[in-house]
C-alpha positions as CSV (number, residue, x, y, z in Angstrom):
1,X,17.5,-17.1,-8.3
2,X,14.9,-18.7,-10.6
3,X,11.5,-18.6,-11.3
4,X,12.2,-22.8,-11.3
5,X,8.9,-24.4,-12.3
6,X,7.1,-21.3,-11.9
7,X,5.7,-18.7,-15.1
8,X,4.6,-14.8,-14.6
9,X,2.1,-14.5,-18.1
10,X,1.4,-10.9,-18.2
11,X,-2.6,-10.8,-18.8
12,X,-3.7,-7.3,-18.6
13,X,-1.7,-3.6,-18.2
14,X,-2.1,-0.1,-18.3
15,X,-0.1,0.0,-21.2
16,X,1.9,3.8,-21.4
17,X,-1.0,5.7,-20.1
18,X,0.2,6.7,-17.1
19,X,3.8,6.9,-18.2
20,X,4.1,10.5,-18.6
21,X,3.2,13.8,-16.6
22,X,-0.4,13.9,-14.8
23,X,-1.3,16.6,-17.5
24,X,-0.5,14.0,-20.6
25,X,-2.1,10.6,-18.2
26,X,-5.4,12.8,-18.2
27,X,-5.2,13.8,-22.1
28,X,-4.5,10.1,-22.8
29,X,-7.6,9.2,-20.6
30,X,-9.4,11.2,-22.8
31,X,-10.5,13.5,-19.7
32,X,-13.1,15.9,-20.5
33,X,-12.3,19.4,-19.4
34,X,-15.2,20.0,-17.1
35,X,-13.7,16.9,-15.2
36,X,-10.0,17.8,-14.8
37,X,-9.0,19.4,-11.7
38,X,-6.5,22.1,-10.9
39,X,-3.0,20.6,-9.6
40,X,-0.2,22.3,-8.2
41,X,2.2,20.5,-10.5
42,X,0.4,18.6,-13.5
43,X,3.9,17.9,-14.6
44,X,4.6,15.8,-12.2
45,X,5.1,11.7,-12.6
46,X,1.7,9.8,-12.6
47,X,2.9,7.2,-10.2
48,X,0.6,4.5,-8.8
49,X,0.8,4.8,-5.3
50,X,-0.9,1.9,-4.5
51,X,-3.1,-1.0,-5.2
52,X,-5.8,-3.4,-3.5
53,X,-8.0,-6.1,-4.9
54,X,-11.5,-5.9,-3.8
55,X,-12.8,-8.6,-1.2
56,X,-14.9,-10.2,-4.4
57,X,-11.8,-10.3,-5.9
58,X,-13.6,-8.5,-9.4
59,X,-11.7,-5.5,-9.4
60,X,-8.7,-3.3,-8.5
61,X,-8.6,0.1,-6.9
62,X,-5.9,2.4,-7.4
63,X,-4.6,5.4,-5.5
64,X,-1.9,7.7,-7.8
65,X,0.1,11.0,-7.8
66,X,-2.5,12.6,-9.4
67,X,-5.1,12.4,-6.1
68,X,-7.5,10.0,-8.3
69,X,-8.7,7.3,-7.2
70,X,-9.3,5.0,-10.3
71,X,-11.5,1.6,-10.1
72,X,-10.5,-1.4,-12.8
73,X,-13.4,-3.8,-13.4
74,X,-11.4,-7.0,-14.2
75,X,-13.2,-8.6,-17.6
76,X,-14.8,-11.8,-17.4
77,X,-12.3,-13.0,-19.9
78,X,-9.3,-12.2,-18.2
79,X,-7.7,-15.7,-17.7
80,X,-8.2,-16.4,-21.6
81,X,-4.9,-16.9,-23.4
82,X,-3.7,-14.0,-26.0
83,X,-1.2,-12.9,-28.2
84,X,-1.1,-9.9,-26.5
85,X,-2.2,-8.2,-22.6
86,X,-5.7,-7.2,-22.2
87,X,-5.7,-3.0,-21.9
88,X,-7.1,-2.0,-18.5
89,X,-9.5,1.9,-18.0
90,X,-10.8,2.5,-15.0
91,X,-14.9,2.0,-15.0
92,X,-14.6,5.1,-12.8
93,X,-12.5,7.7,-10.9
94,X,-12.9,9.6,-7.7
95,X,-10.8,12.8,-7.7
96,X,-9.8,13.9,-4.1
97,X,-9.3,17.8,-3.6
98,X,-5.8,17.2,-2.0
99,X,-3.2,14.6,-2.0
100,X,-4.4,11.3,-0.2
101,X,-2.7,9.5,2.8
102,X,-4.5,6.3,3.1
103,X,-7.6,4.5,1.5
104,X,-9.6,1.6,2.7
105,X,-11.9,-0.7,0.9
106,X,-15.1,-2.3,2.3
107,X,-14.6,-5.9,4.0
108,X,-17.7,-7.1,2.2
109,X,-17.2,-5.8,-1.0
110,X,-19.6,-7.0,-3.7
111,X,-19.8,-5.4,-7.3
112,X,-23.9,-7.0,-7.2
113,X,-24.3,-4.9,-4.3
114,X,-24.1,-1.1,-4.0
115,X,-24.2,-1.0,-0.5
116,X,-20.7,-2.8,-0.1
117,X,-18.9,-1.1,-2.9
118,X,-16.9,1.7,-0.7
119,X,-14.1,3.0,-0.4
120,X,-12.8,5.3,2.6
121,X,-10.4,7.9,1.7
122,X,-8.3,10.6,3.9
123,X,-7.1,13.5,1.3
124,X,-5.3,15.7,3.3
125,X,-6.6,19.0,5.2
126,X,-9.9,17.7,4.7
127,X,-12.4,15.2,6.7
128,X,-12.2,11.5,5.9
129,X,-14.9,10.5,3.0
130,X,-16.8,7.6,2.3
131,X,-17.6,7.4,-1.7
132,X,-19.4,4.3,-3.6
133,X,-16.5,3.3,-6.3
134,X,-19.2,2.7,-8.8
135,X,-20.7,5.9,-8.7
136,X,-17.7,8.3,-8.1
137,X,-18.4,11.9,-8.6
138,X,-20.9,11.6,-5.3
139,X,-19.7,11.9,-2.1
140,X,-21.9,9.6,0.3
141,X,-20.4,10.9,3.6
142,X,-18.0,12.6,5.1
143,X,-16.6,12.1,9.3
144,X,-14.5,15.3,10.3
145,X,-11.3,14.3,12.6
146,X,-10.4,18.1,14.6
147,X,-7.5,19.1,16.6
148,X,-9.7,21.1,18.7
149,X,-7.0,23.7,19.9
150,X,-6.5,24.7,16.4
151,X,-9.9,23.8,15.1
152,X,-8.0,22.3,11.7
153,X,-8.6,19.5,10.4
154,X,-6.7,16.1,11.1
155,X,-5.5,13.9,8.4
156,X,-5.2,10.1,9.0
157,X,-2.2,8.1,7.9
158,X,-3.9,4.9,8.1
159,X,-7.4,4.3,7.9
160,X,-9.1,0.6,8.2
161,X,-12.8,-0.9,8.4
162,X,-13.7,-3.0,11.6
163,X,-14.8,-6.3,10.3
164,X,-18.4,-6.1,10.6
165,X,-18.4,-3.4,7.9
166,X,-20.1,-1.2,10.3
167,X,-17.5,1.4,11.9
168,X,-13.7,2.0,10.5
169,X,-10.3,2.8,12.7
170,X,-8.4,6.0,12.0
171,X,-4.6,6.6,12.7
172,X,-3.0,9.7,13.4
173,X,-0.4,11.0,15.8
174,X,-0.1,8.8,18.7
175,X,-4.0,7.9,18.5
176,X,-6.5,6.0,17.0
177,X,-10.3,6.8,16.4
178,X,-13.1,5.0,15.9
179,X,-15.8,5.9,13.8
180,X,-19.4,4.9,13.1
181,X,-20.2,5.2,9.4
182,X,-23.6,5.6,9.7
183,X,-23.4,9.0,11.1
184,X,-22.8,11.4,8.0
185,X,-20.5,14.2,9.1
186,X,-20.0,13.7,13.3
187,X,-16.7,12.9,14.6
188,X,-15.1,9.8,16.3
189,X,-17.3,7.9,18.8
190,X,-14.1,7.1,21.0
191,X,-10.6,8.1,20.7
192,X,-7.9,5.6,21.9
193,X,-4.1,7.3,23.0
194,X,-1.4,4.7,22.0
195,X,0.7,7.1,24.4
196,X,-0.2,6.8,28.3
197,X,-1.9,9.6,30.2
198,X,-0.2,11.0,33.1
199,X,-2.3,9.5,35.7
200,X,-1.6,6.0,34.2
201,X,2.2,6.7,34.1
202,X,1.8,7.6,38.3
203,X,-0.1,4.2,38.8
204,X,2.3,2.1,36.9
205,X,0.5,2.1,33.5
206,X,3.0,3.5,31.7
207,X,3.3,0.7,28.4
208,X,2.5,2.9,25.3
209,X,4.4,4.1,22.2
210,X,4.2,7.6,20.3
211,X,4.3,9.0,16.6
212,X,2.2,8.5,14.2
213,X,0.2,5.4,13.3
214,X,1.0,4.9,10.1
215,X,-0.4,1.0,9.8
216,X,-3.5,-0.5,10.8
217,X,-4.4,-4.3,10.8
218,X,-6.7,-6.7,12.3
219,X,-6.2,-10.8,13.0
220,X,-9.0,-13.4,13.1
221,X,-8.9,-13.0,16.5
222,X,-10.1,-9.4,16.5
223,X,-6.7,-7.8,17.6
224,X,-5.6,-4.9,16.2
225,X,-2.1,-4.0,15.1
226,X,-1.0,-0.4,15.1
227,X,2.5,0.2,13.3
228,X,3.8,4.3,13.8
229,X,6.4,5.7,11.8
230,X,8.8,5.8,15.1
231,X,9.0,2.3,14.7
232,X,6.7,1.0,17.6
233,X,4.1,-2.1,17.2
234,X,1.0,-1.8,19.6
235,X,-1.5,-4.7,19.8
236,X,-5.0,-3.9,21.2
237,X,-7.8,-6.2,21.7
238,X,-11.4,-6.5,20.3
239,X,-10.2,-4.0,17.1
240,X,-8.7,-1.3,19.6
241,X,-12.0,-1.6,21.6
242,X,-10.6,-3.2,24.4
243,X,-6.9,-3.1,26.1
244,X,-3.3,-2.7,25.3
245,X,-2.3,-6.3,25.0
246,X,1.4,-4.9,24.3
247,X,3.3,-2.6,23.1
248,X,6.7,-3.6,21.3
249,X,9.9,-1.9,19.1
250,X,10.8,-3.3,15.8
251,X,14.7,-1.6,15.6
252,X,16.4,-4.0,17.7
253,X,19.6,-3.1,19.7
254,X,23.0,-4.8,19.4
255,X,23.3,-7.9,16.7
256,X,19.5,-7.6,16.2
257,X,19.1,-4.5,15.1
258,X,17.6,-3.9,12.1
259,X,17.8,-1.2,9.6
260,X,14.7,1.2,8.9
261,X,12.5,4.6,9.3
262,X,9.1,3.9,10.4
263,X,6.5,1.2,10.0
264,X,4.6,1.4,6.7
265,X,2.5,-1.9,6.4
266,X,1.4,-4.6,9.1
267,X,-0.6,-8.2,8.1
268,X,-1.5,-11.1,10.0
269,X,-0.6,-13.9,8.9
270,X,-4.1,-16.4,8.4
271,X,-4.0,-18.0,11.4
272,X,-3.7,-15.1,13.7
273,X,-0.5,-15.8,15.1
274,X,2.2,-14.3,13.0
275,X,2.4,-10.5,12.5
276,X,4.5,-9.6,9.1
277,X,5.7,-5.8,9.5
278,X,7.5,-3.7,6.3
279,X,9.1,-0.3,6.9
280,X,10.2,2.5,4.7
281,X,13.6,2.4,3.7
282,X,14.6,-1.6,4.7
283,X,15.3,-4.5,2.8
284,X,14.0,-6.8,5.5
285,X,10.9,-7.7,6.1
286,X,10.2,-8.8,10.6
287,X,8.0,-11.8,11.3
288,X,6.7,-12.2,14.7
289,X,5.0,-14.5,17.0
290,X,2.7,-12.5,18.9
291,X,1.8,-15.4,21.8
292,X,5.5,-14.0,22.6
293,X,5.1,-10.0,22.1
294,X,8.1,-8.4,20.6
295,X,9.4,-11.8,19.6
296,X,11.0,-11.5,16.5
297,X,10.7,-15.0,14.6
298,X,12.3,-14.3,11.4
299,X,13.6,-11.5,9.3
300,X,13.1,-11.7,5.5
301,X,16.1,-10.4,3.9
302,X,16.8,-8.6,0.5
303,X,13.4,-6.5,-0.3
304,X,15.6,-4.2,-1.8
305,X,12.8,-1.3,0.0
306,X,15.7,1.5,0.1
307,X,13.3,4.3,-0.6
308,X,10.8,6.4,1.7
309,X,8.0,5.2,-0.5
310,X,5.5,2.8,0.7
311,X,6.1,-0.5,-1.3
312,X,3.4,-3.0,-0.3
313,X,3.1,-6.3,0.6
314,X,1.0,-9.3,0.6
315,X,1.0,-12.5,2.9
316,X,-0.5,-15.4,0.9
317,X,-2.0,-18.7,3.2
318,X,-0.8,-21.6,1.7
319,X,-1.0,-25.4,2.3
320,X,3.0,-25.2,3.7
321,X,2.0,-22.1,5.5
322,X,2.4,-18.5,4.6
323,X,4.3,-16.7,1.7
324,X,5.0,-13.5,1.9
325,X,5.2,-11.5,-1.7
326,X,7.0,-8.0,-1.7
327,X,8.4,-5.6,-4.8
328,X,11.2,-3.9,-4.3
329,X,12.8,-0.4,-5.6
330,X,14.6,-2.1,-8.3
331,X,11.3,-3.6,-10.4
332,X,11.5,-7.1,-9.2
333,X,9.1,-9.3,-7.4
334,X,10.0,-11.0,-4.5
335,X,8.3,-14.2,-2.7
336,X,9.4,-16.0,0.8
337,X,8.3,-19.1,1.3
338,X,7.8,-20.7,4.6
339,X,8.0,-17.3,6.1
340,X,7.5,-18.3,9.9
341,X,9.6,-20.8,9.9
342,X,12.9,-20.3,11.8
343,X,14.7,-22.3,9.7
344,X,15.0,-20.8,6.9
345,X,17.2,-18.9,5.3
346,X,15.4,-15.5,5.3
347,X,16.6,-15.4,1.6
348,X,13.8,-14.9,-1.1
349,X,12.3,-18.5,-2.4
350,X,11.8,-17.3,-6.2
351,X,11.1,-13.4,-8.4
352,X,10.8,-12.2,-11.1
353,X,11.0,-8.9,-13.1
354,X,7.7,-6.9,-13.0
355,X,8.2,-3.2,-13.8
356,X,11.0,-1.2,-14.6
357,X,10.5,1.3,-11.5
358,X,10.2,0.8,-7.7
359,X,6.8,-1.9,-7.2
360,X,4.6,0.1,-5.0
361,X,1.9,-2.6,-4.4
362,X,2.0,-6.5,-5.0
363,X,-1.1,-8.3,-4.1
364,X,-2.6,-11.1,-4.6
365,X,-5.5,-12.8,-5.8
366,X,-7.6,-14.8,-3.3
367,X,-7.7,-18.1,-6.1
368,X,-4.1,-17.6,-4.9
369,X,-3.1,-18.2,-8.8
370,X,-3.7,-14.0,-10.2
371,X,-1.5,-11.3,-8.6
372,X,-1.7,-8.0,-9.3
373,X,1.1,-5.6,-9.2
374,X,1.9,-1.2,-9.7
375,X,4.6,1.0,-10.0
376,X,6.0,4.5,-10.4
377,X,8.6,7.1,-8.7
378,X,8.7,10.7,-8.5
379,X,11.1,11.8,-11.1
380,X,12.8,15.5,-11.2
381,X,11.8,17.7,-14.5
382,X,14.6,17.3,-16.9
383,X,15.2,17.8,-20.7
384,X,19.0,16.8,-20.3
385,X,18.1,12.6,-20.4
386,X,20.3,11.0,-22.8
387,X,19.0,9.1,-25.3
388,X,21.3,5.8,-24.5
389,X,19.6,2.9,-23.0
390,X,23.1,2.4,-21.9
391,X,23.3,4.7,-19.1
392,X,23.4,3.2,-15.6
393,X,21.0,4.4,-13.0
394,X,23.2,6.5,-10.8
395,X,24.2,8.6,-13.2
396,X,20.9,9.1,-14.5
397,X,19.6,10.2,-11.3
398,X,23.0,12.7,-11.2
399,X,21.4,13.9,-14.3
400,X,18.5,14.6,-12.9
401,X,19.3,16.4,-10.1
402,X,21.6,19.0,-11.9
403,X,19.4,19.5,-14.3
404,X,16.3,19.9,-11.9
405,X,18.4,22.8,-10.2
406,X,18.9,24.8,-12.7
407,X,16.0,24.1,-15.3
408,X,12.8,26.2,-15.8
409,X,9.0,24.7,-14.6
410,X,8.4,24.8,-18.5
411,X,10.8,21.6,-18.8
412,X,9.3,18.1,-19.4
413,X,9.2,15.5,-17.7
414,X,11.5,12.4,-20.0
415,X,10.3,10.1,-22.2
416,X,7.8,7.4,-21.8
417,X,10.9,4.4,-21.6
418,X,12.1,6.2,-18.1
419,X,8.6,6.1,-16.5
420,X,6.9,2.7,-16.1
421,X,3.6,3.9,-14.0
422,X,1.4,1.0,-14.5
423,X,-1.1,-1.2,-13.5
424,X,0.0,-4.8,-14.4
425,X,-2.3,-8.3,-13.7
426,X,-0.4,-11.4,-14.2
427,X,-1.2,-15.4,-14.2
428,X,1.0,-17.6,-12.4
429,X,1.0,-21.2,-14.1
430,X,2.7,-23.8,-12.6
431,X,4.6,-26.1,-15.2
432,X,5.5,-30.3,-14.1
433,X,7.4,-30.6,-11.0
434,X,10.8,-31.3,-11.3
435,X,11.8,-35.2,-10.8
436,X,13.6,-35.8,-7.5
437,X,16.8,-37.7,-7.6
């Protein structure tokens, strides 16, 4: 598979500042003390969790191992042609006090306009927070989310802004809260239970599903798709406001089942009628038609997604219809063409080789023509690598985890050239056409 007449040009990276421990990332940052925090493990990888463009399209947000949530202004110059890649620093970071499960940007996001440049954030053991990314060490407001039995706090795995701006969705176990973000430290205004109550179950309204809702997206037609990590798809109308349009499983049985651990991403496709759905541990990738719940139309094969970590994706509206662009645990880049159609292949259309660690986020630029990618994995302490380039993955990782056993928390973490955690901006230019024969 080729890139045909397609070229990646790398324009702007992270270089190896995050390609070490979170201790060395923040000495590299040149952190001043006063703004380091205390981690449990600061020798830990710095992976790059995740990534997402801003709706203006100006800048990149980041969400990493180290609970920092680092904001790239793009320069004005980007697209201009260099010898070498642009270095990217975060204009500002927002550091959460525990690990975070899920971030959301503002719909309307506008770096001339304060009042749109926010970002939602659920650090764990703690309520959800609202911070401006431009002005990071203040905390705007915050919207507590209780498990009243216990009186501890609930931590959402998916959060997501309805699209007026003005109230945002919150996912946890089997239920989904709405909240209004003008009201600085009050709870949901209604609670939603993907799971029926008893009395509906004794009156026939028994459709639901039950984990944890893990993925959160809504269509041009205002429905909402809730993804769990027990594999369930529920579709709700007027952004969970209204009913259960239908509730559906994404495994499959006999020939059609499909391989995976729970839902980790869900995107509509432009039009509203195709849902895309990625899962931990899958190489495929489910398209469905949703004016036929639980059809599945397609499944886009060879992700290479093996792993429990979240590897993004992005669905890209094109004049041929939608392309769907996914990284995979192996470093490379992978783009379907075409994806609704059901007659195609499944097979990616074109890649290419963006990182030398598992992709975490793709995502593309709305011109449609930048595309932004991260990457990282969680690596055991070791001092035992070898020093060959040589040696083949499997037996690195064999390395690793006999030497992890027995090996002190003193040990470091390898060198730089086994850790690619970075931030990566690339152009896609289009050379001629091929001639037809």
């Amino acid at each position: 598979m080729s890139l045909g007449h397609k070229q990646l040009r790398l324009l702007a990276s992270t270089g190896t500042v995050y390609q070490c421990s979170i201790k060395e990332s923040w000495k590299r940052e040149a952190r001043q003390p006063a703004d380091v925090p205390s981690l449990g493990d600061e020798t830990e990888s710095n992976v790059f969790k995740s990534a997402q463009w801003t709706a203006d399209g100006t800048s990149i947000v980041t969400s990493s191992e180290d609970d920092h949530i680092r904001t790239f202004i793009l320069p004005t110059d980007l697209l201009t042609v260099r010898e070498d890649p642009q270095q990217l620093k975060p204009y500002s970071i927002i550091v959460a006090p525990e690990p975070v499960y899920a971030t959301s940007l503002h719909p309307y996001f506008n770096l001339q306009d304060t009042n749109t440049t926010l970002s939602l954030s659920s650090p764990r053991s703690h309520p959800i927070a609202l911070h401006s990314v431009l002005a990071s060490s203040k905390l705007l407001a915050s919207y507590p989310l209780i498990h009243e039995p216990t009186e501890t706090y609930i931590t959402p795995h998916s959060l997501l802004w309805t699209r007026g701006g003005t109230h945002f969705l919150a996912g946890n176990s089997s239920q989904i809260a709405l909240f209004d973000v003008s009201r600085d430290g009050s709870g949901p205004i209604s609670l939603m239970n993907t799971i029926p109550s008893r009395r509906k179950k004794l009156v026939g309204g028994g459709v639901g599903m039950k984990g944890i809702v893990s993925a959160l997206a809504t269509s041009v037609d205002r429905v909402l798709a809730a993804g769990t990590f027990t594999r369930c798809i529920g579709l709700y109308d007027a952004e969970g406001s209204g009913d259960c349009v239908a509730v559906f499983s994404v495994a499959g049985d006999g020939d059609d089942a499909v391989r995976g651990s729970g839902v980790t991403q869900v995107m509509w496709s432009a039009c509203g009628r195709y849902l895309y759905v990625a899962e931990r541990r899958s190489d495929s990738i489910l398209v469905y038609d949703i004016r036929v719940a639980g059809k599945r139309l397609q499944s886009l094969t060879g992700r290479q997604a093996g792993t429990n970590q979240r590897l993004g994706i992005s669905v890209v509206p094109t004049g041929k219809g939608s392309e769907v662009w996914a990284g995979g645990d192996d470093g490379v880049v992978r783009i379907w063409e075409g994806a609704e159609k059901e007659d195609i292949s499944g097979e990616p259309s074109w890649c290419w080789k963006a990182h030398d660690d598992p992709v975490t986020s793709t995502i593309v630029h709305h011109s449609g023509s930048v595309v932004a990618t991260c990457s990282g994995q969680r690596k055991p302490l070791s001092t035992d690598w070898e020093d060959s380039s040589d040696s083949d993955d499997s037996s690195m990782e064999d390395a690793q985890a006999s030497s992890s056993a027995s090996s002190s928390s003193s040990h470091q973490l390898p060198e730089t050239k086994f850790m690619d955690n970075s931030l990566k901006v690339w152009k896609l230019d289009f050379d001629s056409e091929p001639e037809s024969t």
